[in-house]
Chimera marker file (.cmm) of the C-alpha trace (Angstrom):
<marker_set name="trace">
<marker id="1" x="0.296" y="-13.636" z="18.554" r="1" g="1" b="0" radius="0.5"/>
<marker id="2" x="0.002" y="-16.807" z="20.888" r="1" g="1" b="0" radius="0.5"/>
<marker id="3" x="-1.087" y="-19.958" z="19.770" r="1" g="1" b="0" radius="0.5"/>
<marker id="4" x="-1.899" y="-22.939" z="22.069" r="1" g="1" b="0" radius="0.5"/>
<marker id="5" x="-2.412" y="-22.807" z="25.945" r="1" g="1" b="0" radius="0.5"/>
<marker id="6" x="-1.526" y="-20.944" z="29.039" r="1" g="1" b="0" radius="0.5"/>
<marker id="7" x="1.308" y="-23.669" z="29.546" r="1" g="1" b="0" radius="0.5"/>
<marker id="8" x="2.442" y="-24.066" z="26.389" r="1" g="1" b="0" radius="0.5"/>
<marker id="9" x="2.061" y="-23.010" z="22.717" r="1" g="1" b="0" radius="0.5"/>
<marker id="10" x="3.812" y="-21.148" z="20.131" r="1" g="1" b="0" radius="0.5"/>
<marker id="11" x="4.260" y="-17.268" z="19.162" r="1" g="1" b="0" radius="0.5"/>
<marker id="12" x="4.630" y="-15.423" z="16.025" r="1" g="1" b="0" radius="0.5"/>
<marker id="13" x="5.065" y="-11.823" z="15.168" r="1" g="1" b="0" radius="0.5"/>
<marker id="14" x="3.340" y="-10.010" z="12.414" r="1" g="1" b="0" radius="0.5"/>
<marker id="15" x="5.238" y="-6.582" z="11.169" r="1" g="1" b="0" radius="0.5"/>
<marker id="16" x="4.364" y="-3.897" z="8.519" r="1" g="1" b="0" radius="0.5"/>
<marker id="17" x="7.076" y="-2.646" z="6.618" r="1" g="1" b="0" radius="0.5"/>
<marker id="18" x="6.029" y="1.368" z="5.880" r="1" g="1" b="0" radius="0.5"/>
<marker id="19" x="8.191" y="1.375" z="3.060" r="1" g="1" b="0" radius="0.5"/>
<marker id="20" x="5.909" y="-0.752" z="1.075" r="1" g="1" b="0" radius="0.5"/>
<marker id="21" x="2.924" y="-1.006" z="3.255" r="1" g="1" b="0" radius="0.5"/>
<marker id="22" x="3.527" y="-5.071" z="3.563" r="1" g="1" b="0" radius="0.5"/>
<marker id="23" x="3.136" y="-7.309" z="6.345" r="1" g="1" b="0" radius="0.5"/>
<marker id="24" x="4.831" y="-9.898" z="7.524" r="1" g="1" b="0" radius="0.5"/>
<marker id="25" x="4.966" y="-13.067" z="9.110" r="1" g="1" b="0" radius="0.5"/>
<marker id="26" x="8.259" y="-13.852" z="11.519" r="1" g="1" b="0" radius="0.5"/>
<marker id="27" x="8.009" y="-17.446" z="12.612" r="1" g="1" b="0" radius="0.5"/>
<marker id="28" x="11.214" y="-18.559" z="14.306" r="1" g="1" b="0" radius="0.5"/>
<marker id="29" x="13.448" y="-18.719" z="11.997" r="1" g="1" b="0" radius="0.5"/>
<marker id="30" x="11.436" y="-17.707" z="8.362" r="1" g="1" b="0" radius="0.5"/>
<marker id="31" x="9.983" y="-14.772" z="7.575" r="1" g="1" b="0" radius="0.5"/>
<marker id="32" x="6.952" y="-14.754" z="4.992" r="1" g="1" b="0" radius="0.5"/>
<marker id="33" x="4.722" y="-11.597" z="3.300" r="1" g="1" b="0" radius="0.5"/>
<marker id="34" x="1.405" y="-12.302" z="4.545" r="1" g="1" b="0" radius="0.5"/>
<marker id="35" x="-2.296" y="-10.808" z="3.925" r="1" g="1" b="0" radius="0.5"/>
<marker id="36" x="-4.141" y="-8.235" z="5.951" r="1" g="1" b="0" radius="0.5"/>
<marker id="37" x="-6.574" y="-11.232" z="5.920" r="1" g="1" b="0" radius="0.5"/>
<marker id="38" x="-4.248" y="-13.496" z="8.027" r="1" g="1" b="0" radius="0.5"/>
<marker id="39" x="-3.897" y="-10.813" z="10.782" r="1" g="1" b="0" radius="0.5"/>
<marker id="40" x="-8.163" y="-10.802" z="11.061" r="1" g="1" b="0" radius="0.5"/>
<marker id="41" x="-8.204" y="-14.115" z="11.587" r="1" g="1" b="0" radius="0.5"/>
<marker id="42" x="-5.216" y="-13.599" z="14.522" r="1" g="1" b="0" radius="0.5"/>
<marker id="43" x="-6.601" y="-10.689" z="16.417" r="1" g="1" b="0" radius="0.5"/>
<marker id="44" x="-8.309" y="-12.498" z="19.073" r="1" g="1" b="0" radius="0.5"/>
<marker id="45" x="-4.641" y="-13.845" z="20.030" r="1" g="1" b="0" radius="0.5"/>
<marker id="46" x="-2.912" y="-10.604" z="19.796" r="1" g="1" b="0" radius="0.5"/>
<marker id="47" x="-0.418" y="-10.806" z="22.654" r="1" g="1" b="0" radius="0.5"/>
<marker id="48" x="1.421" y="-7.566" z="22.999" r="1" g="1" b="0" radius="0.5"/>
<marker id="49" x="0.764" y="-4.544" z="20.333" r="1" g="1" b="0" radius="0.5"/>
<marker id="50" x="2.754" y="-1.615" z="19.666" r="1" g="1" b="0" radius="0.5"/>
<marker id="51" x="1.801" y="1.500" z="18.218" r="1" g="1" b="0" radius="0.5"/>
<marker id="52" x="3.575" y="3.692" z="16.501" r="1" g="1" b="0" radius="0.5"/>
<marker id="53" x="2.693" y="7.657" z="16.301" r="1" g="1" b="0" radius="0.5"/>
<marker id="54" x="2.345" y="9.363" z="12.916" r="1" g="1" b="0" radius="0.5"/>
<marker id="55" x="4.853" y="11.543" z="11.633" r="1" g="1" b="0" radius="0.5"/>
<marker id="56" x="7.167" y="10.362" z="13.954" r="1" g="1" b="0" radius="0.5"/>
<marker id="57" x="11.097" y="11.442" z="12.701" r="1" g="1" b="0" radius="0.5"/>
<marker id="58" x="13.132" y="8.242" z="13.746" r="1" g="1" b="0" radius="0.5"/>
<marker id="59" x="16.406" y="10.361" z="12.715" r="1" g="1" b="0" radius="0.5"/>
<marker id="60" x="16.597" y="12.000" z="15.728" r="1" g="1" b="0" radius="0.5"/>
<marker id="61" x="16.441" y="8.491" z="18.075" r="1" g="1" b="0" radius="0.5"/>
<marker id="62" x="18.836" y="6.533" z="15.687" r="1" g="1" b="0" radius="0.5"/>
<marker id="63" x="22.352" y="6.340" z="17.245" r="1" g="1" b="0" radius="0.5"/>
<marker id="64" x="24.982" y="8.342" z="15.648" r="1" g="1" b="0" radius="0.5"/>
<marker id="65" x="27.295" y="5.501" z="13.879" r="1" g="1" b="0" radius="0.5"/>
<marker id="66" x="29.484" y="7.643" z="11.938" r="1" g="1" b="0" radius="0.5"/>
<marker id="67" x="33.075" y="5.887" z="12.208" r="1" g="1" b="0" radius="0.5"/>
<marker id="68" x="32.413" y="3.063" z="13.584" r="1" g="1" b="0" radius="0.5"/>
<marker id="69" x="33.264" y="-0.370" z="12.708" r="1" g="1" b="0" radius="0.5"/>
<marker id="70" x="30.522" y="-3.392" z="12.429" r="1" g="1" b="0" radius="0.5"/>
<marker id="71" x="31.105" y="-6.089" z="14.866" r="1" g="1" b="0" radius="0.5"/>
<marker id="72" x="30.722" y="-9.253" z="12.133" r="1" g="1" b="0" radius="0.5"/>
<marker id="73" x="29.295" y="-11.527" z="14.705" r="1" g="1" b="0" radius="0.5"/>
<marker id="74" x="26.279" y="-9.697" z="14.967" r="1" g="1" b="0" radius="0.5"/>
<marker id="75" x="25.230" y="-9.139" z="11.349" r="1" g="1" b="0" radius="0.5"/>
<marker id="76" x="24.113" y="-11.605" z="8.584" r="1" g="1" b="0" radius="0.5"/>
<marker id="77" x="26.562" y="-13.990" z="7.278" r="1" g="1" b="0" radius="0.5"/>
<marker id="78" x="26.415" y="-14.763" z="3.488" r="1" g="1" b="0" radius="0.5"/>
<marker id="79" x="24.642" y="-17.971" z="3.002" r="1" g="1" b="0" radius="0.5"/>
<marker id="80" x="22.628" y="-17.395" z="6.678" r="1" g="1" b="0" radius="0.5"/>
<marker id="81" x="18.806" y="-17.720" z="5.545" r="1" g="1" b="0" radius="0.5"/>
<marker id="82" x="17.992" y="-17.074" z="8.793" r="1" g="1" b="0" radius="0.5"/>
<marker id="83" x="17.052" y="-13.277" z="8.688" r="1" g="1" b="0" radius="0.5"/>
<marker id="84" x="14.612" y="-11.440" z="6.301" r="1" g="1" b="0" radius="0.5"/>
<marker id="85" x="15.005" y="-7.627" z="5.712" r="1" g="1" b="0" radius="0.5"/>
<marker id="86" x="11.999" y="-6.048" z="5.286" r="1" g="1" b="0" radius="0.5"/>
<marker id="87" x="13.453" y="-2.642" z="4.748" r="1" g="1" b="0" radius="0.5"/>
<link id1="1" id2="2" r="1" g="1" b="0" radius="0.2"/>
<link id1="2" id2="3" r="1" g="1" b="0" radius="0.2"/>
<link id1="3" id2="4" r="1" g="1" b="0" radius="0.2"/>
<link id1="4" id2="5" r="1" g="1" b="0" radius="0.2"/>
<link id1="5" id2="6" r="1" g="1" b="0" radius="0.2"/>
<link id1="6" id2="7" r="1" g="1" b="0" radius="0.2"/>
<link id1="7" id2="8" r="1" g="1" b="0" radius="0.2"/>
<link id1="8" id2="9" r="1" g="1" b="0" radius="0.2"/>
<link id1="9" id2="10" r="1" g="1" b="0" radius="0.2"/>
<link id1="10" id2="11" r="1" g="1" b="0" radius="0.2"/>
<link id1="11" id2="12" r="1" g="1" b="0" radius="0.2"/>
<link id1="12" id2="13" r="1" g="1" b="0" radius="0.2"/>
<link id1="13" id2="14" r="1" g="1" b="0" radius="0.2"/>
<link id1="14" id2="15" r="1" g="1" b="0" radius="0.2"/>
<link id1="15" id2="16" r="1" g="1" b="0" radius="0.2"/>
<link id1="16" id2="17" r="1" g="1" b="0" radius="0.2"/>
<link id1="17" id2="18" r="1" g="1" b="0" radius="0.2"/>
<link id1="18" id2="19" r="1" g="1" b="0" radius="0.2"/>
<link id1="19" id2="20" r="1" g="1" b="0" radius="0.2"/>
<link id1="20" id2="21" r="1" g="1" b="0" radius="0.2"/>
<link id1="21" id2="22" r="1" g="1" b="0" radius="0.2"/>
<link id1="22" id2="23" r="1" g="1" b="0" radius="0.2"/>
<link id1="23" id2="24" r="1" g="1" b="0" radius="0.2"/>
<link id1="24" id2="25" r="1" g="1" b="0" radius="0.2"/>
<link id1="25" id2="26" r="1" g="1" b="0" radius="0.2"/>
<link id1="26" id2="27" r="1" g="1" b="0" radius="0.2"/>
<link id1="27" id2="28" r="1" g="1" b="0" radius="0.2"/>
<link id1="28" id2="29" r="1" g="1" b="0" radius="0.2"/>
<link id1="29" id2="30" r="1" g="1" b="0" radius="0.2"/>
<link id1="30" id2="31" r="1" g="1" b="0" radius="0.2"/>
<link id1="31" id2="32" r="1" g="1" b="0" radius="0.2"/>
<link id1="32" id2="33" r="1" g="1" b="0" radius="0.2"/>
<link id1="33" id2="34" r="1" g="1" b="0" radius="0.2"/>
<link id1="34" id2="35" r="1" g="1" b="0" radius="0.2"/>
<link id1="35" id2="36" r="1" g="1" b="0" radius="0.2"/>
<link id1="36" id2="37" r="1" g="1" b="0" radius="0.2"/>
<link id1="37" id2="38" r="1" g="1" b="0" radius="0.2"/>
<link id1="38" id2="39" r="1" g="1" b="0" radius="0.2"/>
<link id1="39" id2="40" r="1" g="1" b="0" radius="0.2"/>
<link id1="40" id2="41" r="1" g="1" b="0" radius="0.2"/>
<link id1="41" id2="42" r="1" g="1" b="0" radius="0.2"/>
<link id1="42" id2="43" r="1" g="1" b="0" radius="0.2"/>
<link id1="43" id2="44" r="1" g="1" b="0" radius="0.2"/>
<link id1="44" id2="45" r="1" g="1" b="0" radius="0.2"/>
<link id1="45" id2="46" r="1" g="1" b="0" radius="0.2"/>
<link id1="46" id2="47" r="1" g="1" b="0" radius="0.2"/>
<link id1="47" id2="48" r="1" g="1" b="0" radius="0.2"/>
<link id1="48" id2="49" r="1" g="1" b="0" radius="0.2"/>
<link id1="49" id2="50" r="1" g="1" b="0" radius="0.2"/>
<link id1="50" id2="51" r="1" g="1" b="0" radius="0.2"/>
<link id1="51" id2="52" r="1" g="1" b="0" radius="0.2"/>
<link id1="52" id2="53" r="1" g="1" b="0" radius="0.2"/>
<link id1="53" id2="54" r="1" g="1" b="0" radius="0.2"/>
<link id1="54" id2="55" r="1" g="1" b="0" radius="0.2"/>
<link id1="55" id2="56" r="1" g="1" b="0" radius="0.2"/>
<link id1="56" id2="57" r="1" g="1" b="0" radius="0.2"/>
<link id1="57" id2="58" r="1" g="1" b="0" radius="0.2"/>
<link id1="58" id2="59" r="1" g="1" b="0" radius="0.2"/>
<link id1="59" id2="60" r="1" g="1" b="0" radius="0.2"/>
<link id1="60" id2="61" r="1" g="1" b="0" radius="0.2"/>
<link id1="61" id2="62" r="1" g="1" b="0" radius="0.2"/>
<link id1="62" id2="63" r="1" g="1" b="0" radius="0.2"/>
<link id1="63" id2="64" r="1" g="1" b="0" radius="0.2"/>
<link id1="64" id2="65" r="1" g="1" b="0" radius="0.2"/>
<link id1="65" id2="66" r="1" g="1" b="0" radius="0.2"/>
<link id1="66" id2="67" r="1" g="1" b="0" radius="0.2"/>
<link id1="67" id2="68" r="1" g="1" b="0" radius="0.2"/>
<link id1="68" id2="69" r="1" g="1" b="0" radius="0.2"/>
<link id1="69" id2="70" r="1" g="1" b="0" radius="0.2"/>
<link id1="70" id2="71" r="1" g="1" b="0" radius="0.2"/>
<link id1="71" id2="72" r="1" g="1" b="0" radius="0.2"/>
<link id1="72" id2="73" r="1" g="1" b="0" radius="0.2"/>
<link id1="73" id2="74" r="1" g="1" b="0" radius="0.2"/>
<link id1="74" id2="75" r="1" g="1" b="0" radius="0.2"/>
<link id1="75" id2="76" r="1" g="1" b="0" radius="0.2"/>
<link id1="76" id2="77" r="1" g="1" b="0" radius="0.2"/>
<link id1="77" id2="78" r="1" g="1" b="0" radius="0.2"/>
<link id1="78" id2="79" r="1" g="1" b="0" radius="0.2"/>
<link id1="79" id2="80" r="1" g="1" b="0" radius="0.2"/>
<link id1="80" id2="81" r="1" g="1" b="0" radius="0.2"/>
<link id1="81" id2="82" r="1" g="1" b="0" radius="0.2"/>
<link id1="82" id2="83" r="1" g="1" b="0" radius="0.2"/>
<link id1="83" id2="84" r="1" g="1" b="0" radius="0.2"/>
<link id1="84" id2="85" r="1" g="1" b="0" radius="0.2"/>
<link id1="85" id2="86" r="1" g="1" b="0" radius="0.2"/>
<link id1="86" id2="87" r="1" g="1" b="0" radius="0.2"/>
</marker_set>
């Protein structure tokens, strides 16, 4: 969602978690649950949707990782409140 004006303003993103039906609120660097009440009031703004299709098996489009190492640098450090898992 987009708040403000064509030349300037501010966006957040709002994300369901399927594994316990709960949405979320990522705003630069937090990430808060939220309402379904907080997403009616944000609908008008809606900037760019996506949709996902039921029954959908990610398995088969997840990249086989078996053996490989983590690069450090792109993962969570301890102590880095930065990032919220919602999985």
């Amino acid at each position: 969602c987009h708040y403000g004006v064509i030349g300037g303003g501010h966006y957040v993103a709002y994300v369901k978690n399927h594994t316990n039906q709960q949405w979320y609120c990522f705003n630069d660097s937090s990430c808060k649950p939220v309402s379904e009440s907080v997403l009616e009031q944000c609908s008008s703004s809606a900037y760019l949707l996506f949709y996902e299709r039921e029954s959908l098996d990610h398995r088969c489009y997840m990249p086989n990782v078996e053996g490989k190492k983590q690069v450090a640098s792109e993962f969570q450090l301890p102590g880095d409140d930065r990032w919220c898992s919602i999985m």
